[in-house]
N, C-alpha and C positions, 0 to 999 in steps of 0.2 A: 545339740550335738556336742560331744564332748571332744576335747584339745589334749587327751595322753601320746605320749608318741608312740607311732607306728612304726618299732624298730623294722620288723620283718620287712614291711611295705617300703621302707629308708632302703634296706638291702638290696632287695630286686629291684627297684628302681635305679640304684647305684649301679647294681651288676649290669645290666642291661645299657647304662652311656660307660661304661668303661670299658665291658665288652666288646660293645661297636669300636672304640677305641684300640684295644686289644686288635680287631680282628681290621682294621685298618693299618695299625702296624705291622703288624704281618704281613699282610699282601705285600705290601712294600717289599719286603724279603721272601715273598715266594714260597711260605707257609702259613695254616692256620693255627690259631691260636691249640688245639688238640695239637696237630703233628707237633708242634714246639711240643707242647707237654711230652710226647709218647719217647723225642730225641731226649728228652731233660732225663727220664724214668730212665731208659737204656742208656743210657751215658754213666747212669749212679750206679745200676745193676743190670749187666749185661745175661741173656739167657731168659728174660722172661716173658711168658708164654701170651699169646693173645688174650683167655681171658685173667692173668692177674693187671698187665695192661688196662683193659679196659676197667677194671677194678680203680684201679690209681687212677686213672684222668675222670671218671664219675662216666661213662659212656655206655652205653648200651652192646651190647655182646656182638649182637649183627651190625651194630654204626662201628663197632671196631674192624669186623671185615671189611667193610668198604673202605676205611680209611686205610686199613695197612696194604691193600691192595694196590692203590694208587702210591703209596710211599716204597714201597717194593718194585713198582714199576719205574716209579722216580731215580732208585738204587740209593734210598738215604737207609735203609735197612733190610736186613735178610734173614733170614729162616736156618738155623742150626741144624734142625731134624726134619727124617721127611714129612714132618705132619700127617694128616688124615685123622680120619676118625677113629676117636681112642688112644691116637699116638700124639704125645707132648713134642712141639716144637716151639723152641725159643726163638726169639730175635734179640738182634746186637744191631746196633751202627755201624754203618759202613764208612770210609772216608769219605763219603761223598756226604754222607748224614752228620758228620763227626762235624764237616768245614760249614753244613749251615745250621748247625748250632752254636760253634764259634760265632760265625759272622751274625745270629741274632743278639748272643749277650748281651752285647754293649747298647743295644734300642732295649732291649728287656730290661739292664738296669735303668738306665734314663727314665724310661718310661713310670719305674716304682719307685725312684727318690722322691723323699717325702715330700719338697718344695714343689716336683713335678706334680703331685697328688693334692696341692694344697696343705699339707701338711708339716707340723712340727717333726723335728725327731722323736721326740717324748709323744706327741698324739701317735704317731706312725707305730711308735712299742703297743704303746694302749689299744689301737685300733686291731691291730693283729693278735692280741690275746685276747680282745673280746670275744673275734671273729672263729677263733679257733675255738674257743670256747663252744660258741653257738654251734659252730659243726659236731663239735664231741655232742651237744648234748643233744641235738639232734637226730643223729646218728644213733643213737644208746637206743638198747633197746625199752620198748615201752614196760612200764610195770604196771602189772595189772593192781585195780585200785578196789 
C-alpha cells in the first residue's frame, strides 16, 4: 500500500473536527454556523434573495427555506418584497440580527487566529491560498478531455 498523501481525505477529516468545533461555538451564542454565514453575507450586501444566499453559504435551496424561516421567526432578518412565486424578495438584517452578529465576531475571530488553529502566521497565508485554490479548481468547470 502506498504512503502519498491524501490531501482531499486531510480536508474532510479536518472539516469535519473543526466543524463540530465551529458548530459548538455557536451554540454558545445561539446560532449556527450557516445562520452566522447568512448574517456575515447580509451585513456586506444587503437585498439578497434566498436563492443567491443559498448560493454563498454552499446550501441547498429548500435547506435555505427552512433556515431563513426560523431566522425570520427569530427577527435576526426580513423580507423587503412581498415574495411568492416569481416575485424576487431580498432580505437585510434586522437590529436584532445586526447585535448577534456583533456579539459573534470576537469568538469568530478567536476562534481563526492562527495560534488558535495551531498555526503560524505565514502557514495560516499559505493554508488559505491553497484552500481557495482547491475550491476554484474544484468548482471550474470540467473540460472535456
Amino acid at each position: 500500500m502506498s504512503r502519498e498523501p491524501l490531501i482531499a481525505w486531510e480536508l474532510v477529516s479536518t472539516a469535519h473536527v473543526v466543524g463540530q468545533r465551529f458548530a459548538d461555538l455557536f451554540a454558545g451564542l445561539g446560532l449556527t454556523p450557516t445562520q452566522f454565514a447568512v448574517l456575515m453575507h447580509l451585513d456586506a450586501e444587503e437585498g439578497l434573495s434566498q436563492t443567491e444566499l443559498a448560493r454563498r453559504v454552499l446550501v441547498r435551496q429548500q435547506s435555505m427555506g427552512v433556515l431563513l424561516a426560523s431566522m425570520l421567526e427569530r427577527g435576526l432578518v426580513e423580507r423587503t418584497g412581498p415574495g411568492g412565486r416569481g416575485r424576487r424578495a431580498g432580505l437585510v438584517l434586522t437590529e436584532t440580527g445586526g447585535r448577534a452578529l456583533r456579539e459573534a465576531w470576537p469568538a469568530v475571530r478567536a476562534f481563526n487566529a492562527p495560534e488558535a488553529l495551531g498555526l503560524t502566521p505565514d502557514g495560516a497565508v499559505m493554508l488559505v491560498q491553497g484552500l481557495q485554490q482547491m475550491r476554484t479548481s474544484a468548482t471550474a468547470p470540467e473540460r472535456p478531455t
